[in-house]
N, C-alpha and C positions, 0 to 999 in steps of 0.2 A: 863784461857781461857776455856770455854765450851766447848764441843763436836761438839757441833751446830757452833762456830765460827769458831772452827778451821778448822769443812768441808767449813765453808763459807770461809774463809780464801784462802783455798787449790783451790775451786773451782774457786775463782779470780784470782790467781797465773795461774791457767791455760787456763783461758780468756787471760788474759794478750799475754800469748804464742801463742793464734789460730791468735791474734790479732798482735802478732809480726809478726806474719809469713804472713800474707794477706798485713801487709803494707808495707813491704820490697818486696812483691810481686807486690802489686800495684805500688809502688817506681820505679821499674824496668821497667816495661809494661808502664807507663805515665810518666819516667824522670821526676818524681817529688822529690822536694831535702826532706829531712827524715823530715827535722821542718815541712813542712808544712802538710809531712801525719801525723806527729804527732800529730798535729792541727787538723785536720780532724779528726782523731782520740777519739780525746780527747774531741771534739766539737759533734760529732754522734754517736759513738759507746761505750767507755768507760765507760761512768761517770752513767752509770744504765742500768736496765735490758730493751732489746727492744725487739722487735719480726722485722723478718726480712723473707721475703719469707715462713712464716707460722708456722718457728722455732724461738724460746725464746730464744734471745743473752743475756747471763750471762758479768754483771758489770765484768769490768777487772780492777788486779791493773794496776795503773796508771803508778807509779815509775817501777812496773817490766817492765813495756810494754816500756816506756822511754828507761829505759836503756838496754834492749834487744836492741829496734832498733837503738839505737848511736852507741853502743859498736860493733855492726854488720857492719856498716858504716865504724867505725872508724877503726877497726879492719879485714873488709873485705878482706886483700890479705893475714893475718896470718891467716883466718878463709878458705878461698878459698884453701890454702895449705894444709892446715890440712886435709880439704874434698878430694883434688885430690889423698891426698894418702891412701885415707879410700875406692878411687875409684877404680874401673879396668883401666888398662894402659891405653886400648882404649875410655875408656869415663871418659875424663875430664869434671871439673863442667860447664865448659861453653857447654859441651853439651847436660847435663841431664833437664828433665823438670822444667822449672823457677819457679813451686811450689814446688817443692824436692829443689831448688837451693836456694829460700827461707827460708823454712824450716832447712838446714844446717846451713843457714849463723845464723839463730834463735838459733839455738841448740849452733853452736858453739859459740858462742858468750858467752851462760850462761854458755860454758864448761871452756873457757878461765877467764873469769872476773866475776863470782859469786863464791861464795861459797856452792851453791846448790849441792847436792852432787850426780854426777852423773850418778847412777844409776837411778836416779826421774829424772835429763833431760832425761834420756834416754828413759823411760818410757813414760814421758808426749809428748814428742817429737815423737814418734812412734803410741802413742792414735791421735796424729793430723795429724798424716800420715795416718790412719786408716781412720777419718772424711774424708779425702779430696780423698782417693781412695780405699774404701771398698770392693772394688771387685777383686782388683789387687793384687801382690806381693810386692808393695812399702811398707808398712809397716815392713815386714822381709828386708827390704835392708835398711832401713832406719836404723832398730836395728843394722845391722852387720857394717855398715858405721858409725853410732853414737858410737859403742863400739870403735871400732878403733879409731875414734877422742877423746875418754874418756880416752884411756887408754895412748894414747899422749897427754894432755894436762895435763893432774893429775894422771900419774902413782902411785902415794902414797894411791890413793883411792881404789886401786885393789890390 
């Protein structure tokens, strides 16, 4: 594989992610069941590159994005615990903001049921915490929250 494919590669892997994380976002805010954003999904944003509010949305894989948001679904209250204890006492995940609360359930998802090796979710996962609140502190809480869920779900990797 070239140089050229494998950033193309990496750079779809991490569409996949911005895109896991906005649908399980939307899932929530619209009570809509995971097939049918993944439909949505898959139907508008995935399957090539668009521009969207004057930024160029980068093709996402399809199957990471798939299986991010089931595996998050399916896995939500093992992924949920993980998180509350990566939390402070007093804020549980159901109180933190529903794009951090997103974004966990994304992260952890590919911490528990990928082979992805968790320092790169950890990293990819804090770059889309970065996109979505660049001005804030979430991105260092994201990293210290995602460590703690990394190093409970695949101790062998640290």
């Amino acid at each position: 594989m070239t140089v050229d494919r494998k950033a193309q590669r990496r750079q779809m892997k991490s569409a996949a992610r911005l895109y896991a994380v906005q649908a399980l976002f939307q899932m929530e805010v619209s009570e809509q069941d995971s097939e049918a954003v993944i439909r949505e999904f898959e139907t508008f944003r995935l399957g090539e590159v668009y521009e969207e509010d004057g930024i160029e949305m980068a093709e996402g894989d399809i199957d990471l994005f798939r299986k991010t948001v089931r595996d998050a679904v399916n896995w939500q209250a093992k992924i949920d615990q993980m998180t509350d204890r990566g939390l402070v006492a007093k804020w549980p995940i159901a109180r933190i903001d529903p794009t951090l609360r997103a974004l966990f359930r994304a992260a952890g998802a590919e911490l528990a049921e990928n082979d992805t090796p968790p320092r790169v979710v950890i990293t990819e996962f804090v770059d889309i915490a970065g996109a979505f609140f660049p001005e804030g502190r979430e991105p260092s809480f994201v990293n210290a929250v995602l460590d703690h869920m990394a190093r409970e779900a695949r101790p062998e990797a640290f």
